[in-house]
C-alpha positions in Angstrom: 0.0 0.0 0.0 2.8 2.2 0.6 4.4 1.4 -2.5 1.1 2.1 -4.7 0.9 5.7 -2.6 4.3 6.6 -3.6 3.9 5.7 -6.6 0.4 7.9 -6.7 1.8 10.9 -5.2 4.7 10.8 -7.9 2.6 11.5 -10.3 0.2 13.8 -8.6 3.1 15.8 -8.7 4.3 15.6 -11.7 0.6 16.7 -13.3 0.8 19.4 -11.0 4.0 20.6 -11.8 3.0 20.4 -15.7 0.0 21.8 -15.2 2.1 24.9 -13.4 4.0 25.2 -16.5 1.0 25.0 -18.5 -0.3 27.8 -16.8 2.8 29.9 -17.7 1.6 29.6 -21.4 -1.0 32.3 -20.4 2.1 34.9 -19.9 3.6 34.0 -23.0 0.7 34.3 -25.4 0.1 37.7 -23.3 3.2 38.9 -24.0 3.6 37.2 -27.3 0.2 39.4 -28.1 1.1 42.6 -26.6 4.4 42.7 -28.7 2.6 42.0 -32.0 0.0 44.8 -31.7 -0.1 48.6 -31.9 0.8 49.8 -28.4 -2.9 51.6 -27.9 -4.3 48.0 -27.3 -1.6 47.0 -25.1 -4.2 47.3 -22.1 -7.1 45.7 -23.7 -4.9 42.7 -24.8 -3.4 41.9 -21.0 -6.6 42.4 -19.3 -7.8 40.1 -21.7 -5.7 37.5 -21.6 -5.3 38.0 -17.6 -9.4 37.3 -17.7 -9.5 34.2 -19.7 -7.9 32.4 -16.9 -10.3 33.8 -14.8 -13.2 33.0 -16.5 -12.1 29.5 -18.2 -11.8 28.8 -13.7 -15.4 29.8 -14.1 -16.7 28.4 -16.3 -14.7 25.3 -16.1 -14.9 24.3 -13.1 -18.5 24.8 -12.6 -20.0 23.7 -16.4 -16.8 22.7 -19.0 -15.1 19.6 -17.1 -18.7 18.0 -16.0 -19.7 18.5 -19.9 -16.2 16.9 -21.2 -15.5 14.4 -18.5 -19.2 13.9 -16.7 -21.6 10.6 -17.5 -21.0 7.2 -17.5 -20.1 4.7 -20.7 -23.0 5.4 -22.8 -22.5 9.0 -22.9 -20.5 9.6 -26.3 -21.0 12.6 -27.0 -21.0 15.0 -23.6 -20.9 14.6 -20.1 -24.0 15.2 -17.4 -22.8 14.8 -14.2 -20.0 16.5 -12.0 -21.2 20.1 -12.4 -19.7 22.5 -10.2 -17.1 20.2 -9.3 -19.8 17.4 -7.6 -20.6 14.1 -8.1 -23.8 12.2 -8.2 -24.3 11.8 -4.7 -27.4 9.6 -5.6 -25.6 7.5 -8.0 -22.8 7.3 -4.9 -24.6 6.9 -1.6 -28.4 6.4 -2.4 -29.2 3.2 -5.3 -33.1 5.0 -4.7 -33.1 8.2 -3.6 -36.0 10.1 -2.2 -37.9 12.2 -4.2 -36.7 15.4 -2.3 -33.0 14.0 -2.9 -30.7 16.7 -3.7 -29.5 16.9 -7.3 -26.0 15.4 -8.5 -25.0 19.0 -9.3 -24.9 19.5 -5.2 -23.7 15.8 -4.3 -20.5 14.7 -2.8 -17.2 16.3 -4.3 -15.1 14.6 -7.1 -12.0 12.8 -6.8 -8.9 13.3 -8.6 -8.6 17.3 -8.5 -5.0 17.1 -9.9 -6.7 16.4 -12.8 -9.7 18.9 -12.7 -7.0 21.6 -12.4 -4.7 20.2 -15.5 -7.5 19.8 -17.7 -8.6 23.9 -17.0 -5.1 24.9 -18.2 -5.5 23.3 -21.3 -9.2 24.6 -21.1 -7.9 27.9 -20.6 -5.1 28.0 -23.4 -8.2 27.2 -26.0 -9.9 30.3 -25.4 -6.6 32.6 -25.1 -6.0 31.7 -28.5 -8.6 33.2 -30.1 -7.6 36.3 -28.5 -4.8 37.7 -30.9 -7.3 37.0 -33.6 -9.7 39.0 -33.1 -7.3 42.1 -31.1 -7.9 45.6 -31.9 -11.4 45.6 -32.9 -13.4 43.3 -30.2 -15.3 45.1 -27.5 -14.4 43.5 -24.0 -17.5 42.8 -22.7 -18.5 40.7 -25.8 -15.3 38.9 -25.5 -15.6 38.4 -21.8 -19.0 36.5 -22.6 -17.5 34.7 -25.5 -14.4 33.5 -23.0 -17.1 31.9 -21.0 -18.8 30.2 -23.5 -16.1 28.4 -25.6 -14.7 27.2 -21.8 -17.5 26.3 -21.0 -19.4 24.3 -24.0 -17.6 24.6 -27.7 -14.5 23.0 -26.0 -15.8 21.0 -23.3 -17.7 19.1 -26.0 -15.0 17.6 -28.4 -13.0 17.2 -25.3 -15.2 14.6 -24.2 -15.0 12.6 -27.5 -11.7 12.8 -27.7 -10.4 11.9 -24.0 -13.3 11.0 -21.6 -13.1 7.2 -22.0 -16.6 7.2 -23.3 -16.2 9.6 -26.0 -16.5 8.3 -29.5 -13.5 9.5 -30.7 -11.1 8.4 -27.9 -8.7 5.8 -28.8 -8.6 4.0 -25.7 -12.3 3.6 -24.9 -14.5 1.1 -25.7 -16.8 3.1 -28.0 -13.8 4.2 -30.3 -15.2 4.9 -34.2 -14.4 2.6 -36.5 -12.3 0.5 -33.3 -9.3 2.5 -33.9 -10.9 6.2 -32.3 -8.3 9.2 -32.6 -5.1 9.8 -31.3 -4.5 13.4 -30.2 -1.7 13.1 -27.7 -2.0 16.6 -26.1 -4.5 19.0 -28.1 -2.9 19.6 -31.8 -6.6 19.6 -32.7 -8.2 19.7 -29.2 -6.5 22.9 -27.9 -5.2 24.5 -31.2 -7.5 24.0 -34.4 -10.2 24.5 -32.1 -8.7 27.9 -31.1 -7.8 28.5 -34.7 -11.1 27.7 -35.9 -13.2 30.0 -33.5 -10.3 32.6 -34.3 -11.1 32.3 -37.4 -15.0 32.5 -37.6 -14.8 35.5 -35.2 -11.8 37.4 -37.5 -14.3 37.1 -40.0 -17.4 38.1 -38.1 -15.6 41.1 -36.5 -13.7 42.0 -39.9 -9.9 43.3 -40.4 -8.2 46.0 -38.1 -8.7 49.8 -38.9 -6.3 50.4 -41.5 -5.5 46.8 -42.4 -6.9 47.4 -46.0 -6.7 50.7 -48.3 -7.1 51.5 -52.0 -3.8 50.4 -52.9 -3.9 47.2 -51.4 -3.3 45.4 -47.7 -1.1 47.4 -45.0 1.1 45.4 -42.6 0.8 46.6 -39.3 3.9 46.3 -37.2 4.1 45.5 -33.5 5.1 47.8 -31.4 7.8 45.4 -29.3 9.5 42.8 -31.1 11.3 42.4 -27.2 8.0 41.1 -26.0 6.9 39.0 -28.6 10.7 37.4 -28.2 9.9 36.9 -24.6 6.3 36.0 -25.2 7.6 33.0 -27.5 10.5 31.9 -24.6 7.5 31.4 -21.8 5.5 29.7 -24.5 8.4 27.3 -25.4 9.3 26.7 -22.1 5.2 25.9 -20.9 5.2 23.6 -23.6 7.2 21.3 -22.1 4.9 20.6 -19.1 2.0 21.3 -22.1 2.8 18.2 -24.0 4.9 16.2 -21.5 2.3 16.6 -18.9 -0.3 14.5 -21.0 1.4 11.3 -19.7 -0.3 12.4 -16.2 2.7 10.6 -14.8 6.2 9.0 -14.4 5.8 5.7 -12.7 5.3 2.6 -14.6 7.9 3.6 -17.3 6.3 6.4 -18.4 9.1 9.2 -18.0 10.4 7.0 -20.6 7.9 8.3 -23.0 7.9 12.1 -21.2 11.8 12.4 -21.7 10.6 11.4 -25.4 8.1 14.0 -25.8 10.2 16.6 -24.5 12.9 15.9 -27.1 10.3 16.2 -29.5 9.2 19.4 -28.4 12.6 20.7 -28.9 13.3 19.4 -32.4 10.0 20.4 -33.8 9.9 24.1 -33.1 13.7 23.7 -34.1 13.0 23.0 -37.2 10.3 25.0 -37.8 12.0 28.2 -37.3 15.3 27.2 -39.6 12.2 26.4 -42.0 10.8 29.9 -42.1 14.1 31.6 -42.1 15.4 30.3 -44.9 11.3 30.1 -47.1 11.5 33.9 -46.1 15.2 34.8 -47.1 14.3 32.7 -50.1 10.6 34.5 -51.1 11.0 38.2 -48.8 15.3 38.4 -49.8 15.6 39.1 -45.7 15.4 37.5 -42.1 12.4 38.4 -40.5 12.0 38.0 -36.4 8.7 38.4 -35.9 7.8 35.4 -38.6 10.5 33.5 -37.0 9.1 34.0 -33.6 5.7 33.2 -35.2 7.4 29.6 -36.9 8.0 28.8 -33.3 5.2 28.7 -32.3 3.7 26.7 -35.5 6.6 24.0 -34.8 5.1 23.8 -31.3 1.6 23.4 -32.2 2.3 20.9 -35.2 3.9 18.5 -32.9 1.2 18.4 -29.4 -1.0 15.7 -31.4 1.7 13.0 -32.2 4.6 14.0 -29.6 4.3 10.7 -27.6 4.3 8.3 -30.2 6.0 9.6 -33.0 10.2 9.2 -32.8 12.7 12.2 -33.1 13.4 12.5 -37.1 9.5 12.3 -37.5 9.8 15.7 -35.5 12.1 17.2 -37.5 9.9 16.6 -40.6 6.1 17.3 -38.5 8.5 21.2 -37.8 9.6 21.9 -41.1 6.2 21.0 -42.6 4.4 23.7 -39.9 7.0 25.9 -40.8 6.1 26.4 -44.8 2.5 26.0 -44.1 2.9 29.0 -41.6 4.6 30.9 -44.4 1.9 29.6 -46.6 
């Protein structure tokens, strides 16, 4: 018994320590952000950014985890229990409750919270994409509500087919489509194309910057700190680590084998990416640009969270010079 509590408090701590990093992300796409836009909306970004954590805890902890991990094995598609945190108390304690029983939403508390709080990071790094975007010409209160929402529901909802055992997308579950399911290892498409996607629908919806298009064609607007997008891309690098790596929710049973793995790969990939865009844009612009190297980064990064577990180094290299042109694409 003491072996087997060891062993759980190992890796107890190592999801909390990931999920630490994880949180750190939320500094770098701030800062990341703040560098890459006119210094005016250098406010509006931070507070932003600083309230998506707030309200992904919010609506999280309260709606999005019972939504994505909620129900039992004949729930594919979305979780119903373990709102605000709570289990079924009747499900738990009562076979036939009363009919004055209290609801599962007020029941007993869940267990495993070290995983309540990893999953919110990842919750929370979903909706602070979206927010470079749509920058400059989104009114905060409309974002705010929009934070809440894609926490809450438009994320929770693929995150349960995708890693609540029950979902019909999850590779190790029993209802896996077609018996094979999906393997996304830490959120390429979870996390990111969902970000990217509602990014996209609300850049359209909310329409370019102020200035962005004239008569005589598109205007690139420079950022007003290439020093914080720089450091912005450092803290994203280094969260990454504990962003993919922490997805093995543990080191016991041979598993650091397979996090030492991942974090190689999360080295190589953004490697490559950037020697990728460096030498596309020498090739098509004639000069070294920072800010799109800072940018292929980040695109090497994101490439390689769905496969970083079981894909081996070279494959790494190729997965970060592929995100690289497609980012200059």
């Amino acid at each position: 018994m003491e072996d087997e509590d060891l062993k759980s408090a190992i890796n107890v701590a190592w999801v909390l320590l990931c999920t630490a990093l994880v949180f750190w992300e939320q500094a770098g796409f701030a800062m990341w952000e703040a560098g890459c836009l006119r210094s005016t909306s250098l406010h509006s970004i931070l507070l932003k950014n600083m309230c998506d954590a707030a309200i992904g805890a919010a609506a999280f902890f309260t709606l999005g985890y019972a939504i994505g991990f909620g129900g039992g094995a004949d729930h594919k598609f979305a979780g119903n229990d373990k709102f605000f945190l709570k289990a079924c108390a009747a499900r738990l304690h009562n076979p036939a409750p009363p009919p004055f029983a209290l609801p599962a939403a007020l029941g007993v508390a869940i267990d495993d919270y070290h995983i309540v709080f990893f999953q919110w990071a990842f919750a929370a790094t979903a909706a602070t994409t979206v927010s470079g975007c749509m920058a400059e010409r989104t009114q905060f209160a409309g974002y705010l509500i929009y934070s809440f929402f894609v926490t809450a529901f438009i994320y929770a909802v693929p995150l349960h087919w995708l890693w609540a055992d029950a979902g019909w997308l999850c590779a190790w579950g029993d209802n896996a489509a077609f018996g094979y399911g999906m393997i996304d290892f830490a959120g390429s498409g979870i996390v990111h194309m969902l970000g990217g996607a509602a990014g996209l629908v609300g850049s359209y919806v909310v329409g370019p910057r102020a200035g962005r298009f004239t008569d005589k064609g598109p205007v690139q607007i420079e950022g007003h700190s290439i020093a914080l997008t720089t450091l912005g891309v450092y803290c994203l690098w280094f969260g990454w680590f504990g962003f993919n790596a922490g997805y093995t929710l543990g080191t016991t049973g041979g598993m650091w084998k397979t996090a030492a793995l991942i974090c190689v790969n999360t080295t190589i990939s953004p490697s490559a990416s950037i020697l990728s865009v460096l030498l596309l844009e020498k090739f098509l612009a004639g000069y070294y640009d920072t800010s799109k190297c800072m940018n292929g980064i980040v695109a090497g990064l994101v490439g390689i969270t769905g496969p970083c577990g079981v894909v081996e180094p070279y494959a790494a290299a190729i997965i970060g010079i592929v995100s690289g042109a497609v980012y200059c694409g």
